[in-house]
ROVEX-577134 format. One record per residue (C-alpha): x, y, z; residue number from 1. Coordinates in Angstrom, 3 decimals, decimal comma, always signed. Layout:
<rs>
          x          y          z     k
          X          Y          Z   NUM
...
</rs>
This chain:
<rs>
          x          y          z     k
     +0,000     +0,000     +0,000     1
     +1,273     +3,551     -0,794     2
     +1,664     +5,742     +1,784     3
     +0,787     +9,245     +0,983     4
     +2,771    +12,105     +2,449     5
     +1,793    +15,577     +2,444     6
     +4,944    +17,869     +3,581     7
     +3,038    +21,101     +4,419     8
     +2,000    +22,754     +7,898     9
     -1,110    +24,564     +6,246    10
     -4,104    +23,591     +7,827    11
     -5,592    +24,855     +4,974    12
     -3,975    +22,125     +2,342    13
     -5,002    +19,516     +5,132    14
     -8,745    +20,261     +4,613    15
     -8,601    +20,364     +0,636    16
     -7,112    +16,835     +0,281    17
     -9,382    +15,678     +3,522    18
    -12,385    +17,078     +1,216    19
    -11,444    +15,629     -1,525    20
    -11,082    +11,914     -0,012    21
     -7,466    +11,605     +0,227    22
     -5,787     +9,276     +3,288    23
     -2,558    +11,121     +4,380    24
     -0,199    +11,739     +6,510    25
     +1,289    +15,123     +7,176    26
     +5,061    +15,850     +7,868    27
     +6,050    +19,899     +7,539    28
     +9,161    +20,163     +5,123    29
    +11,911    +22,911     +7,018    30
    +13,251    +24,995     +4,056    31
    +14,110    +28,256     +3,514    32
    +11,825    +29,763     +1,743    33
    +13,351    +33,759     +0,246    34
    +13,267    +34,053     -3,194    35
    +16,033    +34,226     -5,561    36
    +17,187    +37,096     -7,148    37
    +15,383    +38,393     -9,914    38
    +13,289    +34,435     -9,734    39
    +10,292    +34,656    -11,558    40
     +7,341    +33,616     -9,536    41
     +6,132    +30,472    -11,046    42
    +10,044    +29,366    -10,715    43
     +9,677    +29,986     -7,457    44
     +6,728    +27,779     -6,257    45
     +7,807    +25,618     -8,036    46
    +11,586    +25,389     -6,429    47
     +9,903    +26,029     -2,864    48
     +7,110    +22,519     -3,683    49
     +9,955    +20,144     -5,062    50
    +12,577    +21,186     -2,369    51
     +9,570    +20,612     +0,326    52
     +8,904    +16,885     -1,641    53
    +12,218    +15,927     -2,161    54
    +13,277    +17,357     +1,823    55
    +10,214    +14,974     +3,095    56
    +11,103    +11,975     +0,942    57
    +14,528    +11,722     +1,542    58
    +13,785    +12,150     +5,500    59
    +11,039     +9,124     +5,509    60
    +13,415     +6,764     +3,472    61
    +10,593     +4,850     +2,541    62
    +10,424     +3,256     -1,305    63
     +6,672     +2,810     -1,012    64
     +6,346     +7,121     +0,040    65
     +4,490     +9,476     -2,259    66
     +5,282    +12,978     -0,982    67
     +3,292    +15,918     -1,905    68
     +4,942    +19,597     -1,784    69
     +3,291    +22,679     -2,652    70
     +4,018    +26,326     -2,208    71
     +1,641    +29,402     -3,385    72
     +2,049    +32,830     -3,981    73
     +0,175    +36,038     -4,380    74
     +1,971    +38,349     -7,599    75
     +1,436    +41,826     -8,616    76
     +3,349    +43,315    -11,733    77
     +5,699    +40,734    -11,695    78
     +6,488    +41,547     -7,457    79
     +6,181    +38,352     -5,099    80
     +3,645    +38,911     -2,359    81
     +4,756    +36,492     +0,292    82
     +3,264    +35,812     +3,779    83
     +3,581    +39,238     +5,425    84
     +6,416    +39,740     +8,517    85
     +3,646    +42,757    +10,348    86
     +0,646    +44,677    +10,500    87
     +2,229    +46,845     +8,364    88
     +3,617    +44,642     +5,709    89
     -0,112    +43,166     +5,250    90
     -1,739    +46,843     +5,172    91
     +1,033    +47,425     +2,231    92
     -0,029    +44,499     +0,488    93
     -3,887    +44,858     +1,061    94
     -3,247    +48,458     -0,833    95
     -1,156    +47,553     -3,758    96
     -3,875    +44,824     -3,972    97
     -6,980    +46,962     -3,862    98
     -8,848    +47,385     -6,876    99
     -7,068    +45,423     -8,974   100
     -6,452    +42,073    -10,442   101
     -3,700    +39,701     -9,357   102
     -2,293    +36,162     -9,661   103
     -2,333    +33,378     -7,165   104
     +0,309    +30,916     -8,627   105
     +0,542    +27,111     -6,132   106
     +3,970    +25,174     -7,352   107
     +3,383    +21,296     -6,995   108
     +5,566    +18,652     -6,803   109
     +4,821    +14,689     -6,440   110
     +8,219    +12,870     -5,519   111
     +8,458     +8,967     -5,188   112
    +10,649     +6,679     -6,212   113
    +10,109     +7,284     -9,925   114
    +11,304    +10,731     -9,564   115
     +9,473    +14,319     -8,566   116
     +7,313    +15,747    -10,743   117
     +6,181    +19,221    -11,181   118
     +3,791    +21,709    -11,964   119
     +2,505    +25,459    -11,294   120
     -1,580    +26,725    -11,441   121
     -2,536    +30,219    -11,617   122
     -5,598    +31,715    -11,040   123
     -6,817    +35,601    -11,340   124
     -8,457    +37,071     -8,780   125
     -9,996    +40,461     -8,905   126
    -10,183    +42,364     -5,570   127
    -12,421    +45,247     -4,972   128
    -11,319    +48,652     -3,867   129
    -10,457    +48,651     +0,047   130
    -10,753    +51,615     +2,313   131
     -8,273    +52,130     +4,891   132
    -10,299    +51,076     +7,692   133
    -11,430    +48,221     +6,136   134
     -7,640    +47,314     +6,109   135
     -7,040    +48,388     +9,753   136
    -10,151    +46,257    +10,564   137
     -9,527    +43,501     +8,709   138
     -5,872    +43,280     +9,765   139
     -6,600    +43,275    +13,317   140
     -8,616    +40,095    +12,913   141
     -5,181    +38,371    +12,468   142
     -6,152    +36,583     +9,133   143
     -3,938    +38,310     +6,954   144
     -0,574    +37,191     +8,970   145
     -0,125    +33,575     +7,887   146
     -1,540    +33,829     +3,914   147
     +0,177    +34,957     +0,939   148
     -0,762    +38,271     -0,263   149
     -2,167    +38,534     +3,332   150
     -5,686    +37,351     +2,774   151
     -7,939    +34,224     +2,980   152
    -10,177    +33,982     +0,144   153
    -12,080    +31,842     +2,320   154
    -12,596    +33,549     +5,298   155
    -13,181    +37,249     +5,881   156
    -11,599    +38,684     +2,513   157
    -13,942    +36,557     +0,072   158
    -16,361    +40,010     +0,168   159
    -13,655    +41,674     -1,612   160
    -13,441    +39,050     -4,575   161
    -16,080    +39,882     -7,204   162
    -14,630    +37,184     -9,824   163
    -11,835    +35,139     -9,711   164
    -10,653    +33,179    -13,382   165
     -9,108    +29,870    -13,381   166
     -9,007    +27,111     -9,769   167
    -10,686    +28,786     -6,694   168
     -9,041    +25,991     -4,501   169
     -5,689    +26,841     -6,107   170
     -6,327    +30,338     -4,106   171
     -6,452    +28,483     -1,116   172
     -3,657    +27,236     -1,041   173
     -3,563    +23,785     -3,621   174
     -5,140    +22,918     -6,606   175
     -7,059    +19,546     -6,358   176
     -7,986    +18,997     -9,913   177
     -3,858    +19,462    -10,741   178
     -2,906    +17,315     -7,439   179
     -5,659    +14,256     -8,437   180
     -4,401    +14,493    -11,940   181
     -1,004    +14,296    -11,292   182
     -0,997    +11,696     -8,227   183
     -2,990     +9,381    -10,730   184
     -0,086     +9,458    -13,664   185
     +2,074     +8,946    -10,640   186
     +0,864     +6,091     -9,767   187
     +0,185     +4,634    -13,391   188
     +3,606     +4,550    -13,921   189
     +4,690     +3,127    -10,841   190
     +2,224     +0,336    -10,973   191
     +3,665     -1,185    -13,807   192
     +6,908     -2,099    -12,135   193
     +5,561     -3,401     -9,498   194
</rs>
């Protein structure tokens, strides 16, 4: 039996795959996580969700292991808008985000035996103009401080989000169509050399 392995802390990537049916285990990958210089942001998901695979697999040394490893970010004009370090970080990137249209981009990586492989969905997702105490008030509910782009489109933010185009679960934080899809060729090709 394969043992499933998903190397991510979010809760929120816990109760997509539960959703969805999947039997998993969960074991956080420790990476740094800055991106490179000048890295263009659908490089760098997907660098950040096959270092996270490939950290977990090697660490469970276990030939039968399927490890998933994902990583999403929020992009603006070609700027990465990471989780946020303050209050104030998150009220910058609630403004630049404010009445205008950006990308949500998850990196995914499936690593087993065969090999890791990888992928990258993006989804646009228009935002509404904010007022500043919207901000303020929405910041001090402490949802912003642990998402990319620092908001939830699933929680309080979603009022904000007239339209989105492309995978809303991919704004969540993974993309489940993309994840089934590619856990099923994974698995076609291992099965024949079993």
């Amino acid at each position: 039996m394969r043992r499933l392995i998903l190397a991510s802390a979010s809760p929120r990537r816990r109760e997509l795959l539960v959703q969805v049916g999947f039997k998993f285990e969960v074991l956080p990958a420790h990476i740094g996580e800055d991106p490179r210089s000048d890295e263009d942001p659908i490089a760098y998901v997907v660098r950040l969700a096959r270092e996270k695979a490939e950290a977990v697999y090697a660490q469970v040394r276990d030939p039968e292991a399927i490890v998933i490893g994902a990583d999403t970010t929020v992009t603006l004009d070609a700027h990465i808008l990471a989780k946020p370090q303050h209050a104030d970080d998150a009220g910058r990137m609630l403004r630049m985000l404010s009445g205008r249209t950006h990308r949500v981009i998850t990196g995914v990586a499936i690593a087993s035996a065969t090999g890791v492989e990888v992928a990258a969905e993006v989804t646009g997702v228009q935002f509404l103009t904010l007022t500043d105490d919207e901000i303020a008030a929405y910041i001090a509910t402490g949802e912003p401080m642990d998402k990319a782009g620092a908001y939830g489109i699933q929680g309080y933010a979603a009022k904000w989000i007239p339209r989105i185009e492309g995978c809303y679960f991919n704004v969540v934080g993974l993309p489940l169509a993309l994840v089934s899809t590619m856990l099923d060729a994974k698995l076609r090709r291992i099965r024949p050399s079993e």
